[in-house]
Every structure is written in structure tokens, then in C-alpha cells.
CHARMM-style PDB file with segment names, atoms N, HN, CA, C and O in Angstrom:
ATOM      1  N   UNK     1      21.389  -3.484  11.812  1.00  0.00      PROA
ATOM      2  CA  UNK     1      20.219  -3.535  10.950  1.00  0.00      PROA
ATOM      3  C   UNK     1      19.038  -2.859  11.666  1.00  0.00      PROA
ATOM      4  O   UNK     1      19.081  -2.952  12.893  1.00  0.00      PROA
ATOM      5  N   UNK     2      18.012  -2.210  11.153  1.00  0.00      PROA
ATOM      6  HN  UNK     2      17.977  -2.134  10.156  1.00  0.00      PROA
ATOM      7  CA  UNK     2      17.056  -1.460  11.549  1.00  0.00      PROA
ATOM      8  C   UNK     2      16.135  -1.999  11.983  1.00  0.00      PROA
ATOM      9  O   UNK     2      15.712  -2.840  11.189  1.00  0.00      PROA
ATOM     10  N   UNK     3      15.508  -1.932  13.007  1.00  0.00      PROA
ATOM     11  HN  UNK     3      15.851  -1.249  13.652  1.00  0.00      PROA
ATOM     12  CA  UNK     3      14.289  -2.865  13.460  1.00  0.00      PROA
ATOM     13  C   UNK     3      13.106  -2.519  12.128  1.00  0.00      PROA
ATOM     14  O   UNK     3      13.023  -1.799  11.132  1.00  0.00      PROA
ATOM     15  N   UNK     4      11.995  -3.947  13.149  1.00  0.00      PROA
ATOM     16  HN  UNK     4      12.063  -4.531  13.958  1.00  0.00      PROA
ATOM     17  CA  UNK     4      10.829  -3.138  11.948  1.00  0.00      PROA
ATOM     18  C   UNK     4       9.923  -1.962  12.590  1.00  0.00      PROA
ATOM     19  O   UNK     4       9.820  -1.499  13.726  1.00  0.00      PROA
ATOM     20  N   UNK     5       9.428  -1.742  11.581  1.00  0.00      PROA
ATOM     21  HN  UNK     5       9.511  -2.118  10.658  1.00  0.00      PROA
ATOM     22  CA  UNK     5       8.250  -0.909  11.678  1.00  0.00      PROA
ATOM     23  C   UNK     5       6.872  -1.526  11.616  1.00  0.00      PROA
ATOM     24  O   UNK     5       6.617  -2.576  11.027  1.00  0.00      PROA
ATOM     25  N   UNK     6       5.784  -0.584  12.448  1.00  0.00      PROA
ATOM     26  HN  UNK     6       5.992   0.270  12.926  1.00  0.00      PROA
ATOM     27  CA  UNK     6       4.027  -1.167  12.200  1.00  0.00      PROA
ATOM     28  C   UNK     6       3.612  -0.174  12.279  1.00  0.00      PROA
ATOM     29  O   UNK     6       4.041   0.583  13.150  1.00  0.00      PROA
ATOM     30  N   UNK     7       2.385   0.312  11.207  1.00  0.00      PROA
ATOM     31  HN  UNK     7       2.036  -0.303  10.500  1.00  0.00      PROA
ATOM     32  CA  UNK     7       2.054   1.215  11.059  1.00  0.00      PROA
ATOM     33  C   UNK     7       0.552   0.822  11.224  1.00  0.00      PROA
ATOM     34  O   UNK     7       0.181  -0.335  11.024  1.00  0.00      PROA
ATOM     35  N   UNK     8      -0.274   1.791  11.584  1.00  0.00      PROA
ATOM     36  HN  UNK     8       0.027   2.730  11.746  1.00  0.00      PROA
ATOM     37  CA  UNK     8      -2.152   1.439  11.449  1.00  0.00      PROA
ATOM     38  C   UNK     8      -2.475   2.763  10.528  1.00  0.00      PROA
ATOM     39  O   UNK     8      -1.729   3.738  10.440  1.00  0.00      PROA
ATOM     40  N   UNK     9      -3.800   2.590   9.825  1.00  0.00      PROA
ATOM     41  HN  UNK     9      -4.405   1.797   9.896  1.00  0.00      PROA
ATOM     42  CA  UNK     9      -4.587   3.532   9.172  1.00  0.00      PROA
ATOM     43  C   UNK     9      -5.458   2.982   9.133  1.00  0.00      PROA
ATOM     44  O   UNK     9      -5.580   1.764   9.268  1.00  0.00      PROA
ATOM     45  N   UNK    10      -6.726   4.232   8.824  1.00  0.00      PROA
ATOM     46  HN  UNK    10      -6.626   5.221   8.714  1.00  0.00      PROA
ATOM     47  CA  UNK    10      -7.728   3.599   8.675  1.00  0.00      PROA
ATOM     48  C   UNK    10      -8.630   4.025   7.028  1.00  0.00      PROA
ATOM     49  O   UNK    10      -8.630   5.085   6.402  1.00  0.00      PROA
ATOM     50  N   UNK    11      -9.212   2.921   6.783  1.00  0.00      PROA
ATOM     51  HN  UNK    11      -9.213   2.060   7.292  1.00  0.00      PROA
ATOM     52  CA  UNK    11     -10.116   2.771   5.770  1.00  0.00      PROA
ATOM     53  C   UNK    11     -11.400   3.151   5.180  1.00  0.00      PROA
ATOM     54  O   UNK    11     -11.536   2.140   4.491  1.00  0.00      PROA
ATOM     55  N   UNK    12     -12.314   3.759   4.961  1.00  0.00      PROA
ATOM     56  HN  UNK    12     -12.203   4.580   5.522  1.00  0.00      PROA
ATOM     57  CA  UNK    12     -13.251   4.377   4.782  1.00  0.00      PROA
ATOM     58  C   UNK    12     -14.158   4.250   3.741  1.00  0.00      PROA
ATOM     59  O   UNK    12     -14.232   5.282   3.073  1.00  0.00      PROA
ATOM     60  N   UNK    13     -14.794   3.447   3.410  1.00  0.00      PROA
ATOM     61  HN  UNK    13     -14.734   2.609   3.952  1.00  0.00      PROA
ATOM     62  CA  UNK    13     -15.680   3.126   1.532  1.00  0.00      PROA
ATOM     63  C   UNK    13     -16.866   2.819   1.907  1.00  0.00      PROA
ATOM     64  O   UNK    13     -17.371   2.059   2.734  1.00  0.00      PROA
ATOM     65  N   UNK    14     -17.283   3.706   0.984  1.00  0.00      PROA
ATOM     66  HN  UNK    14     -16.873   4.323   0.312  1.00  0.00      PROA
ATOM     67  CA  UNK    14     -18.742   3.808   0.829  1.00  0.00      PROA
ATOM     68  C   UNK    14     -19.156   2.233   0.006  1.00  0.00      PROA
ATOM     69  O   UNK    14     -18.322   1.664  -0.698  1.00  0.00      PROA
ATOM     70  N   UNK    15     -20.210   1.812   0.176  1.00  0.00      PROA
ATOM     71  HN  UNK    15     -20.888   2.274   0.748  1.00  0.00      PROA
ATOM     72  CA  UNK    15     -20.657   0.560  -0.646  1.00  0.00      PROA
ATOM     73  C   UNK    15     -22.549   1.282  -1.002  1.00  0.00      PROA
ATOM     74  O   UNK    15     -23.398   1.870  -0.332  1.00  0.00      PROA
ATOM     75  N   UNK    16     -22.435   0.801  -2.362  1.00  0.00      PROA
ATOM     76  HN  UNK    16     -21.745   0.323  -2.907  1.00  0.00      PROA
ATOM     77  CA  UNK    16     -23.729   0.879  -2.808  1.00  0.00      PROA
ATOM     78  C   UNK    16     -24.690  -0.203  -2.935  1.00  0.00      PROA
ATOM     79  O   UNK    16     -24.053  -1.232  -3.159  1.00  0.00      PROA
ATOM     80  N   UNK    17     -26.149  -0.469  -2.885  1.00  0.00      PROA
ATOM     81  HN  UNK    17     -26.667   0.367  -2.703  1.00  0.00      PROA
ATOM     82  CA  UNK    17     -26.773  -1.904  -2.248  1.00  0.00      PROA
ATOM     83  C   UNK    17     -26.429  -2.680  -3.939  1.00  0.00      PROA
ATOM     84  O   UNK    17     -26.335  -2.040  -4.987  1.00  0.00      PROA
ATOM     85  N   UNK    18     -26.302  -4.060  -3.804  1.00  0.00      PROA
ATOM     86  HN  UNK    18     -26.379  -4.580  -2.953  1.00  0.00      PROA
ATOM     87  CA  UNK    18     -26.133  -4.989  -4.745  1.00  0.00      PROA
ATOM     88  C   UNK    18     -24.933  -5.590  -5.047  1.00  0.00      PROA
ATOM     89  O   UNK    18     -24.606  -6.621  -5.634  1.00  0.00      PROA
ATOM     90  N   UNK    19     -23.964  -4.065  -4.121  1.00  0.00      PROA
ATOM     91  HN  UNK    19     -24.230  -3.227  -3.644  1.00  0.00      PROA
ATOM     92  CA  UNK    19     -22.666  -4.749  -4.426  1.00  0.00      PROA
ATOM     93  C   UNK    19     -22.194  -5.889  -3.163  1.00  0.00      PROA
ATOM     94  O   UNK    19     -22.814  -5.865  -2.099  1.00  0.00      PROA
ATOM     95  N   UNK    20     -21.091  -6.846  -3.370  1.00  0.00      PROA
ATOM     96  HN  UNK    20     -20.587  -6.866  -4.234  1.00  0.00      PROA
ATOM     97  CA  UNK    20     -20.819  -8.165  -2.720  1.00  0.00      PROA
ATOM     98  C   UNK    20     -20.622  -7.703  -0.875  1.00  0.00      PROA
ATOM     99  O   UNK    20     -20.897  -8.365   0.125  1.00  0.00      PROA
ATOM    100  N   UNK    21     -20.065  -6.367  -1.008  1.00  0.00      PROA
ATOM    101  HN  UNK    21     -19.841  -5.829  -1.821  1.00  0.00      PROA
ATOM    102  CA  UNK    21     -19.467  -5.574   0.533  1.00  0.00      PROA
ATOM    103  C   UNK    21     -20.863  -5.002   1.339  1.00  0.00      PROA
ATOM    104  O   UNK    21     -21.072  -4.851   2.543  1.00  0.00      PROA
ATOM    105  N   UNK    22     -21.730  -4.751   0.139  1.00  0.00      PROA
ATOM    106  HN  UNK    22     -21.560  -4.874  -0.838  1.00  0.00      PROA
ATOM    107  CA  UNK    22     -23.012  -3.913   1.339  1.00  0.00      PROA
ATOM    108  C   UNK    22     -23.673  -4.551   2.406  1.00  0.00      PROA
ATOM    109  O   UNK    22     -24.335  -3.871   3.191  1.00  0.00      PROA
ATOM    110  N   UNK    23     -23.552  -6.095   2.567  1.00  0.00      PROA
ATOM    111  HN  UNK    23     -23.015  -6.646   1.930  1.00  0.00      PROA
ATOM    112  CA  UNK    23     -23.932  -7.082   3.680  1.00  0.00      PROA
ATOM    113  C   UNK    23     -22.654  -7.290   4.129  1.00  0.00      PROA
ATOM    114  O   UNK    23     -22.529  -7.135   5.344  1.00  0.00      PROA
ATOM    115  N   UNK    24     -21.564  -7.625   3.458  1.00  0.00      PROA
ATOM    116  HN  UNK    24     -21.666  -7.751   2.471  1.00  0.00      PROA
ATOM    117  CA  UNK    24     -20.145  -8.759   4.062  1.00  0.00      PROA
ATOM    118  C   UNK    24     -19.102  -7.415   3.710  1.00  0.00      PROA
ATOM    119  O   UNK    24     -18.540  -7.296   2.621  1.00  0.00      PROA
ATOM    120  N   UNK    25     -18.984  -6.601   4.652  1.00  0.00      PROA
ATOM    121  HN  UNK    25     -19.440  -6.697   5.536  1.00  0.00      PROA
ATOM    122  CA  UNK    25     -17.809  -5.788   4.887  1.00  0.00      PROA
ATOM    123  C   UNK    25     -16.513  -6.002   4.955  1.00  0.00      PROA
ATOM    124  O   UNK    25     -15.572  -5.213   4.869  1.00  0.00      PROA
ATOM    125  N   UNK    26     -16.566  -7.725   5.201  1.00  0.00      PROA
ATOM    126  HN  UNK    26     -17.331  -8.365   5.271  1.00  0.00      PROA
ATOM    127  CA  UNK    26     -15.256  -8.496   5.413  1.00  0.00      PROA
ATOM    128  C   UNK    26     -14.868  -8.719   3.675  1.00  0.00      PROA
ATOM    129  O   UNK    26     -13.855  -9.362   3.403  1.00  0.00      PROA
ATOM    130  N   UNK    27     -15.422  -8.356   2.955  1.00  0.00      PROA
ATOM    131  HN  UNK    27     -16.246  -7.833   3.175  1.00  0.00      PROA
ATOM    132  CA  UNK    27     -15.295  -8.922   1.378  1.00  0.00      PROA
ATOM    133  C   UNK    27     -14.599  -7.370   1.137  1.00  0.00      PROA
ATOM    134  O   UNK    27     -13.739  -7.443   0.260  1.00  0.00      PROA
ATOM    135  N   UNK    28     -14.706  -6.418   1.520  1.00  0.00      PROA
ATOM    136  HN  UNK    28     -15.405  -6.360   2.232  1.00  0.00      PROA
ATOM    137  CA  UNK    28     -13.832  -5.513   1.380  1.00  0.00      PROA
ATOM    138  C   UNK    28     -12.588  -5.437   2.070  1.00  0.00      PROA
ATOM    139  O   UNK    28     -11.580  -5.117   1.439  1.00  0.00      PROA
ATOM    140  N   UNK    29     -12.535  -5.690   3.281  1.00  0.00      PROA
ATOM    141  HN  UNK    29     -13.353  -5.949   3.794  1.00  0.00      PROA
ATOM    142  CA  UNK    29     -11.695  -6.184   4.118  1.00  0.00      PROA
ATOM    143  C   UNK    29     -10.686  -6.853   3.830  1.00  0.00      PROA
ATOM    144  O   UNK    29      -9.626  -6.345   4.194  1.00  0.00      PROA
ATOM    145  N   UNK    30     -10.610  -8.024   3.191  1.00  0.00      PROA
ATOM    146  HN  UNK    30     -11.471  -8.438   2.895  1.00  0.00      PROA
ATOM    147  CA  UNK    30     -10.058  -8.752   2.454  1.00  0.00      PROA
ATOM    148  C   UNK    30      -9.490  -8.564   1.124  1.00  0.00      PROA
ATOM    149  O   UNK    30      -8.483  -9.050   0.611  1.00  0.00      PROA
ATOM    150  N   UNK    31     -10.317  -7.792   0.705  1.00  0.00      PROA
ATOM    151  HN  UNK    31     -11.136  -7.397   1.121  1.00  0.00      PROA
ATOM    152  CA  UNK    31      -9.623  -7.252  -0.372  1.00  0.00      PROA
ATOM    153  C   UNK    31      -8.359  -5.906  -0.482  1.00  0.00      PROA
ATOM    154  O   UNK    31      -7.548  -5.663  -1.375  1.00  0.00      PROA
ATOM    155  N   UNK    32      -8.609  -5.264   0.748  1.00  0.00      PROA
ATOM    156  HN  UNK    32      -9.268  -5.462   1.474  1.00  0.00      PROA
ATOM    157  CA  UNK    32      -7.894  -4.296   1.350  1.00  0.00      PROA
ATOM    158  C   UNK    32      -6.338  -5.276   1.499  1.00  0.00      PROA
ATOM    159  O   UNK    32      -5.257  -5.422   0.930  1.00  0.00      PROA
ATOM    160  N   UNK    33      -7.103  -5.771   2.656  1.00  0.00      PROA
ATOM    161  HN  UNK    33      -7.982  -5.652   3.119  1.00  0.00      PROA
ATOM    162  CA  UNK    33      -5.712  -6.739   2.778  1.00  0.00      PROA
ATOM    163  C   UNK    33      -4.860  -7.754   1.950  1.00  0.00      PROA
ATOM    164  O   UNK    33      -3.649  -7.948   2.055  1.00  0.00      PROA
ATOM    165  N   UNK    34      -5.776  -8.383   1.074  1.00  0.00      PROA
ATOM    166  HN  UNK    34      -6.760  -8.226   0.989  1.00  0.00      PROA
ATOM    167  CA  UNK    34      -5.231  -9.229  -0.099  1.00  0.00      PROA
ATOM    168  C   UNK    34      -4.113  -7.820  -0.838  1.00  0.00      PROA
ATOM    169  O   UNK    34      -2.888  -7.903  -0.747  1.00  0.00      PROA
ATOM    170  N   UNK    35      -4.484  -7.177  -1.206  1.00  0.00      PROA
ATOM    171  HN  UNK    35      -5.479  -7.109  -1.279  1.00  0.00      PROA
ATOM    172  CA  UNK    35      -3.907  -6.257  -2.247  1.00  0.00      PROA
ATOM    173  C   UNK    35      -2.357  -6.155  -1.410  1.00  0.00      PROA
ATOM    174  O   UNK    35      -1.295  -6.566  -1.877  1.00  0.00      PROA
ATOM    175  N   UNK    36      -2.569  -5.396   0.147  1.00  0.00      PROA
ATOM    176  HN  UNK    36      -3.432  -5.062   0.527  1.00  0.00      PROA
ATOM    177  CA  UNK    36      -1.012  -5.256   0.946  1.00  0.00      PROA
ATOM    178  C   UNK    36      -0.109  -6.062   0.997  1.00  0.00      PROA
ATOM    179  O   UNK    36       1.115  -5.930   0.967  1.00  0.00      PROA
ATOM    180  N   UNK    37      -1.055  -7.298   1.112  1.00  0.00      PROA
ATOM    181  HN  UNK    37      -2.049  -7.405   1.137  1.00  0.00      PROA
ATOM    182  CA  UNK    37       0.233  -8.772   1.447  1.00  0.00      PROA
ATOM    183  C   UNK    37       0.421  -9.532   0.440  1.00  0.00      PROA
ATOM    184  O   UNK    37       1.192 -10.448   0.725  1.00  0.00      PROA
ATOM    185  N   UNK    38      -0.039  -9.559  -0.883  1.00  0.00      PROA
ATOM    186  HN  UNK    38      -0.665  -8.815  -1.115  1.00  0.00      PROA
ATOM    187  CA  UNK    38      -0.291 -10.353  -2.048  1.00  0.00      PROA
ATOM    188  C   UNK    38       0.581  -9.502  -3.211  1.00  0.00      PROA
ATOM    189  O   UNK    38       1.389  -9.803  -4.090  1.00  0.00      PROA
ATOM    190  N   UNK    39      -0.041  -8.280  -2.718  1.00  0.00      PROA
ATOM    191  HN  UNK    39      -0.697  -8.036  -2.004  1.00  0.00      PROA
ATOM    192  CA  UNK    39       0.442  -7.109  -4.373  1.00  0.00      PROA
ATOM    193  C   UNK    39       1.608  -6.867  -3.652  1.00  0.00      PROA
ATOM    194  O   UNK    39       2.620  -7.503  -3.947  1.00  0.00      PROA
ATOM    195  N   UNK    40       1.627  -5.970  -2.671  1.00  0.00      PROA
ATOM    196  HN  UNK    40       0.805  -5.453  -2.432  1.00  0.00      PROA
ATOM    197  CA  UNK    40       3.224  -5.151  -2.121  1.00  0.00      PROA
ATOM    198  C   UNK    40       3.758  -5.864  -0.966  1.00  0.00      PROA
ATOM    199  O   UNK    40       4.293  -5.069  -0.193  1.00  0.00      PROA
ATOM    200  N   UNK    41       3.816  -7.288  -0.498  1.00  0.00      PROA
ATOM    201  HN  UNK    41       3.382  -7.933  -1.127  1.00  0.00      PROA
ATOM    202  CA  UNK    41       4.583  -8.165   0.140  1.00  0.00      PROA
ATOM    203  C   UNK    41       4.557  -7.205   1.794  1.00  0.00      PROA
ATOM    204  O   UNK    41       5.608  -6.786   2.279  1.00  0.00      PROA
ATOM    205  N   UNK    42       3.598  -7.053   2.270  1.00  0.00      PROA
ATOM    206  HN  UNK    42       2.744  -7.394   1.877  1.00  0.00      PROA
ATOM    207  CA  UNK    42       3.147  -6.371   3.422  1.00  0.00      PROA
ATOM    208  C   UNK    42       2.659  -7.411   4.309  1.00  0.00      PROA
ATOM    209  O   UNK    42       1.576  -7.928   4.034  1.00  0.00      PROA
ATOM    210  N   UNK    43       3.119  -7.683   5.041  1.00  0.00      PROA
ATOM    211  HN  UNK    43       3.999  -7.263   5.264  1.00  0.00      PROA
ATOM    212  CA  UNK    43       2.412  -8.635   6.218  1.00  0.00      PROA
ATOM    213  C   UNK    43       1.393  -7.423   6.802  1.00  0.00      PROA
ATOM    214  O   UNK    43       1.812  -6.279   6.982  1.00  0.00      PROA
ATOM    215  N   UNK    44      -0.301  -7.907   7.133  1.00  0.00      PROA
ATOM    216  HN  UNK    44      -0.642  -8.835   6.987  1.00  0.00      PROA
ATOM    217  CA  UNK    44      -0.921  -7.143   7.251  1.00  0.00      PROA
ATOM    218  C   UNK    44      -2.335  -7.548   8.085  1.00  0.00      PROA
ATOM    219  O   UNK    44      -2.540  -8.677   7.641  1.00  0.00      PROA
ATOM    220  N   UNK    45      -2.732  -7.447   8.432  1.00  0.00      PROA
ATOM    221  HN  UNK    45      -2.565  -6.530   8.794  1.00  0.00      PROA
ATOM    222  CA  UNK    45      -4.230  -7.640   9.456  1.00  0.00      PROA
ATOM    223  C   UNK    45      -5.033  -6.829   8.986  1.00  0.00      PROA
ATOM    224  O   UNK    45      -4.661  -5.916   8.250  1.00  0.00      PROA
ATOM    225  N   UNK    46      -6.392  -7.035   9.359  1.00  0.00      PROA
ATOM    226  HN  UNK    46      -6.695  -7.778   9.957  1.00  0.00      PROA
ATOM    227  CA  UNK    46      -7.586  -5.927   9.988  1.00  0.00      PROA
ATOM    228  C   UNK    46      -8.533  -6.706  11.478  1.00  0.00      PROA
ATOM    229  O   UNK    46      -8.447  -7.828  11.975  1.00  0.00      PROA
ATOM    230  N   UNK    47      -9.248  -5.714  11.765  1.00  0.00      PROA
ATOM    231  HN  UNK    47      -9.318  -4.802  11.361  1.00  0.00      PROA
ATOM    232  CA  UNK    47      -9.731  -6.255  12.785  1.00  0.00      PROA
ATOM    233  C   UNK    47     -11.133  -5.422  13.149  1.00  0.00      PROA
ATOM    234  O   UNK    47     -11.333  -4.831  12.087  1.00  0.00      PROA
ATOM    235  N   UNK    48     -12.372  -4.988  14.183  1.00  0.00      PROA
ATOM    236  HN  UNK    48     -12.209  -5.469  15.045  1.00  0.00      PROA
ATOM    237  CA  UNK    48     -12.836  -4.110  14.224  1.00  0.00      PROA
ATOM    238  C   UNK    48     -13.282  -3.821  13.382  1.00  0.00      PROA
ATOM    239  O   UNK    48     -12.826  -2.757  12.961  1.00  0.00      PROA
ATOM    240  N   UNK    49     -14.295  -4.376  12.613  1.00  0.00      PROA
ATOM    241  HN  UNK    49     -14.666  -5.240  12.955  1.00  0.00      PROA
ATOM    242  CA  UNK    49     -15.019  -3.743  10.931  1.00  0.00      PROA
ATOM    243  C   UNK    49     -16.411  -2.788  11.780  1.00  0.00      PROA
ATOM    244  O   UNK    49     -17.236  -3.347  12.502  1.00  0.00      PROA
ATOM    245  N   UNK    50     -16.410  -1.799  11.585  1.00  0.00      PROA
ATOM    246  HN  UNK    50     -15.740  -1.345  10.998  1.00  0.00      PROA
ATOM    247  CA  UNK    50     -17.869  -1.038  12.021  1.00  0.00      PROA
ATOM    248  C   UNK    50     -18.044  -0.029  11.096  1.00  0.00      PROA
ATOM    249  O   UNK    50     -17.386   0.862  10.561  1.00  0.00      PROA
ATOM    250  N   UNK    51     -19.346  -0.557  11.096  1.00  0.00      PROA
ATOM    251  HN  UNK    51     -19.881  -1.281  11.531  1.00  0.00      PROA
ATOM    252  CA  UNK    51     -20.466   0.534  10.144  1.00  0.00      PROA
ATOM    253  C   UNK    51     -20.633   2.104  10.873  1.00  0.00      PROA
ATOM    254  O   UNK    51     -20.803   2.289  12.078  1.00  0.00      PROA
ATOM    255  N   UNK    52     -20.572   2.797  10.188  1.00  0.00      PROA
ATOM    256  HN  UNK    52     -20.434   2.647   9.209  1.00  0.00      PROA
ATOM    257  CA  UNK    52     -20.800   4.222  10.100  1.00  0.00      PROA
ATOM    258  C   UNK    52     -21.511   5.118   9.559  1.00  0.00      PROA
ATOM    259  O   UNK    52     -21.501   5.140   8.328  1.00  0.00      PROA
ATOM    260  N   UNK    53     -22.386   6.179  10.323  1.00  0.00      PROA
ATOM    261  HN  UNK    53     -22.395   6.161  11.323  1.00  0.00      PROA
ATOM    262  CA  UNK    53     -23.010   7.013   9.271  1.00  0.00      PROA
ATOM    263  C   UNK    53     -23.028   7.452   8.253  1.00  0.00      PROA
ATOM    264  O   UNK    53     -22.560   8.589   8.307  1.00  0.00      PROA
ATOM    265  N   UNK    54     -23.392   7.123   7.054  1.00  0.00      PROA
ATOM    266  HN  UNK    54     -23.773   6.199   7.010  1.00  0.00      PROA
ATOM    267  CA  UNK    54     -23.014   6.738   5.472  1.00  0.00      PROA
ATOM    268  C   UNK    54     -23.386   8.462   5.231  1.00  0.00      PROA
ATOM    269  O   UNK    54     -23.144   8.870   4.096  1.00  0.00      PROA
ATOM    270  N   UNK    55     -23.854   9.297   6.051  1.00  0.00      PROA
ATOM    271  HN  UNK    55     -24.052   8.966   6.974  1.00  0.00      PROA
ATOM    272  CA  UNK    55     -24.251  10.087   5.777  1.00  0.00      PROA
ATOM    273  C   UNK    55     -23.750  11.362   6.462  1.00  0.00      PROA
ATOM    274  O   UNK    55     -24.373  12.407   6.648  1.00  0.00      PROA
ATOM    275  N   UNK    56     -22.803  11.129   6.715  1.00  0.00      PROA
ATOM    276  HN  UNK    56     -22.297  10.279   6.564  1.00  0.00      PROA
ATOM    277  CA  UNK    56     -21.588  11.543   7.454  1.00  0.00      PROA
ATOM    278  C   UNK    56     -20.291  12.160   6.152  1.00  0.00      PROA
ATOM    279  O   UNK    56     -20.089  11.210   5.396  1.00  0.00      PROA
ATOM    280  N   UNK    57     -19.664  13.056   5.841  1.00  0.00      PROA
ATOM    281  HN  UNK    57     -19.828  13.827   6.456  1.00  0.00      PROA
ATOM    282  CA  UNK    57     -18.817  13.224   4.994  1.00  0.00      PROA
ATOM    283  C   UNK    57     -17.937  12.506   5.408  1.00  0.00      PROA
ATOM    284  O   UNK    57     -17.732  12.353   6.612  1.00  0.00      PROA
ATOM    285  N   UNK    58     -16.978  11.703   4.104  1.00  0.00      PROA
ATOM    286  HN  UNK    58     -17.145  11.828   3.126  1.00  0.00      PROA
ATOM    287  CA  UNK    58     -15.813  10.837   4.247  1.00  0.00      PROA
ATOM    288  C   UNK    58     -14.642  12.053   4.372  1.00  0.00      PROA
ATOM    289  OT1 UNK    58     -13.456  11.756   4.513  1.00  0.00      PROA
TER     290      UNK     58
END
């Protein structure tokens, strides 16, 4: 039988002010991750949330 696999990527979203993520980055975070392990049965983490020059091309 095949071992497993772990893969990393990374994430990138812009948030506009008013929405729930533009203070609590972890509310995106979570939702990132809810979707992997909830929707497509992905055991999954995050870790390291940092803000970035919004003004920077994605």
C-alpha cells in the first residue's frame, strides 16, 4: 500500500474593510480549512497567518 502524502500551498486574499476577515484573518483561515477537511475529507492545518502588502500584485 502507498504511503501518504503532505502537501503545503499557500493562500493569498485580499479582504475589503467591513468584511468579518479584515481584523480576524483566522475567520478566513478557517474557512480555508473548514472547506479541505469538512467538504473534501482532507486532514488539514494552517499556521503563520501574516499580513502583506495589499498593494503588492497577487
Amino acid at each position: 500500500m502507498p504511503e501518504k502524502r503532505a502537501y503545503r500551498f499557500v493562500v493569498i486574499f485580499e479582504v475589503e474593510p467591513g468584511h468579518p476577515a479584515y481584523d480576524d484573518p483566522e475567520w478566513a483561515a478557517d474557512a480555508a480549512w473548514g472547506a479541505l477537511t469538512n467538504e473534501y475529507g482532507l486532514l488539514s492545518s494552517y499556521t503563520d497567518i501574516v499580513e502583506i502588502d495589499a498593494n503588492q500584485p497577487l
